[in-house]
Backbone bond lengths (Angstrom), bond angles and torsions (degrees), N, CA, C in turn:
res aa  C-N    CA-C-N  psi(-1)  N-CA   C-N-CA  omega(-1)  CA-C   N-CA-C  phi
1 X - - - 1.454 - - 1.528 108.41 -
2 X 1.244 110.23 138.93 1.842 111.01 -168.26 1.456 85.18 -101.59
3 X 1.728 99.09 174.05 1.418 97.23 177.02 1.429 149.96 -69.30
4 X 1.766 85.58 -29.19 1.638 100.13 171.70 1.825 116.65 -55.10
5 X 1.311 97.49 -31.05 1.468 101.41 -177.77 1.791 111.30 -96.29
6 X 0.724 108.50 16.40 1.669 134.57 -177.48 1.345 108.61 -97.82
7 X 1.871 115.68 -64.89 1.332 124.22 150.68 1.444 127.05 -47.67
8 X 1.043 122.41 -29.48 1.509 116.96 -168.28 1.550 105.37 -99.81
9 X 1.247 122.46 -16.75 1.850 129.96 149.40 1.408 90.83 -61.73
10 X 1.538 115.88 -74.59 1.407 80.09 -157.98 1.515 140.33 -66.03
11 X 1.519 101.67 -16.66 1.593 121.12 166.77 1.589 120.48 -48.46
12 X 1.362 115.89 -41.48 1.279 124.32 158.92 1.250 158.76 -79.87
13 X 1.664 90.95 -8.45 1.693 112.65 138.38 1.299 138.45 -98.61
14 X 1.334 117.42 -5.66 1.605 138.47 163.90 1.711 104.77 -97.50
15 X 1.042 143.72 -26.22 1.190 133.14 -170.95 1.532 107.00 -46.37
16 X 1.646 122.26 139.91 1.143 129.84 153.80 1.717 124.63 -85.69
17 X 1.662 107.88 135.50 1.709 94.56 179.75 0.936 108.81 -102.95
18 X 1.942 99.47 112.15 1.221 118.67 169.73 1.794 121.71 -94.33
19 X 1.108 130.58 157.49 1.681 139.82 -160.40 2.019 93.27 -61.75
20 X 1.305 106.26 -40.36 1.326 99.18 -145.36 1.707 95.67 -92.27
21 X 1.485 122.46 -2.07 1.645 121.48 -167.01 1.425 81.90 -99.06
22 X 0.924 143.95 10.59 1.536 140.88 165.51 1.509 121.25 -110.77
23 X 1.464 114.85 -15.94 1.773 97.96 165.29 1.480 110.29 -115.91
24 X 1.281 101.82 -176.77 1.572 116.43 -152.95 1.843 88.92 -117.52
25 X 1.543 112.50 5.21 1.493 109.78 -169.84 1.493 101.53 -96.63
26 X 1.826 106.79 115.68 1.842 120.68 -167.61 1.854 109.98 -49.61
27 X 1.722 97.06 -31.94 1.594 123.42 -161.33 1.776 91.99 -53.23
28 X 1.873 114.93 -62.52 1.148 138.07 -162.07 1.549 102.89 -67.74
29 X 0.771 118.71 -36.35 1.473 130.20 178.55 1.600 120.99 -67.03
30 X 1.599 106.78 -61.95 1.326 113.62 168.61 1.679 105.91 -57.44
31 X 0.929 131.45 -52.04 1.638 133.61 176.07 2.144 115.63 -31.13
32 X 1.395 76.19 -66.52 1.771 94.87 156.55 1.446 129.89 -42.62
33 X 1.659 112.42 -56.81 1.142 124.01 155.33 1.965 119.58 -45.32
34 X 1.393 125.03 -50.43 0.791 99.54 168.17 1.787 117.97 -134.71
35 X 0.997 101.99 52.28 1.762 116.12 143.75 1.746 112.80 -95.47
36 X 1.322 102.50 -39.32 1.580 102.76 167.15 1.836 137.71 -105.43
37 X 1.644 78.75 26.27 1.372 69.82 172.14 1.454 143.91 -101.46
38 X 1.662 83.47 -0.19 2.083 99.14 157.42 1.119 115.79 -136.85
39 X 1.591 100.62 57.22 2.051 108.68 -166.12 1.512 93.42 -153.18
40 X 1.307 85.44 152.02 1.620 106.09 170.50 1.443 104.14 -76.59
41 X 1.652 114.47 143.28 1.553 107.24 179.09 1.611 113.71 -80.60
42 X 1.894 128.03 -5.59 1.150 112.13 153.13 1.501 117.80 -72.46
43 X 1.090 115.54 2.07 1.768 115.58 -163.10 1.709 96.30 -106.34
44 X 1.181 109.42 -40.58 1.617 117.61 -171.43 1.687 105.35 -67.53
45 X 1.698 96.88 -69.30 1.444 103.70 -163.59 1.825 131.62 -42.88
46 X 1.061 109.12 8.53 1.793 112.11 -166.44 1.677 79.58 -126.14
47 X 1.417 145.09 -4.20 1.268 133.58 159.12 1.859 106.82 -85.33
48 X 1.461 95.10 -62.00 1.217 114.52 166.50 1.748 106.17 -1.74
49 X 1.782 95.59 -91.21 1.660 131.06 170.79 1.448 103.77 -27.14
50 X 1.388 116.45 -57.23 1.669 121.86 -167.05 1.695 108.69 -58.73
51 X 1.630 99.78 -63.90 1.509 114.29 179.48 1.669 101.27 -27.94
52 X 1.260 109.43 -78.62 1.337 131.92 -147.54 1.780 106.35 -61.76
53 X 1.942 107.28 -25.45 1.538 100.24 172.83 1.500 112.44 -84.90
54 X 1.522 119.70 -25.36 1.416 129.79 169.13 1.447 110.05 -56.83
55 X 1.655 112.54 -76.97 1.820 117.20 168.61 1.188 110.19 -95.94
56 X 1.761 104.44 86.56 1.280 104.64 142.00 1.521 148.72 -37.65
57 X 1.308 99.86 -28.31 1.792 120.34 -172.64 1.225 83.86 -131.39
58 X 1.608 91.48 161.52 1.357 114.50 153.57 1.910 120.84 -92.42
59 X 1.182 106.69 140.75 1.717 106.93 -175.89 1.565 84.65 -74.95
60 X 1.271 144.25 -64.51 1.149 149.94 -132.30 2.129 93.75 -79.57
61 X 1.135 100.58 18.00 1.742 95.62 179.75 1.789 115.76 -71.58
62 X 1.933 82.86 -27.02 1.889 95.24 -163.01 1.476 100.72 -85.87
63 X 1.712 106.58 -16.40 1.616 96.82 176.84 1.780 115.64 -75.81
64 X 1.367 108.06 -14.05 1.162 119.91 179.79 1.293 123.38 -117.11
């Protein structure tokens, strides 16, 4: 077994389930990207959660 496939066993028994590795929505994702991108994901995720029930959408959809 090489490593890449070494990592990706172990990625798939250590993985945490997080809200956003489960949708296909870019909005939820980018949010993720940067609520966590200089945060711990116990420190992020309960902002994360909040954001996303407050802004559902993005305003910036009609600019794009």
């Amino acid at each position: 077994m090489n490593f890449s496939e070494r990592l990706l066993e172990w990625y798939s028994f250590n993985k945490r389930p997080l809200p956003f590795r489960s949708t296909h929505n870019a909005y939820f994702i980018w949010l993720s990207e940067i609520i966590l991108q200089q945060t711990r994901v116990e420190q992020g995720l309960p902002y994360y959660l909040n954001f996303i029930k407050v802004f559902p959408k993005s305003s910036l959809s009609v600019v794009f």
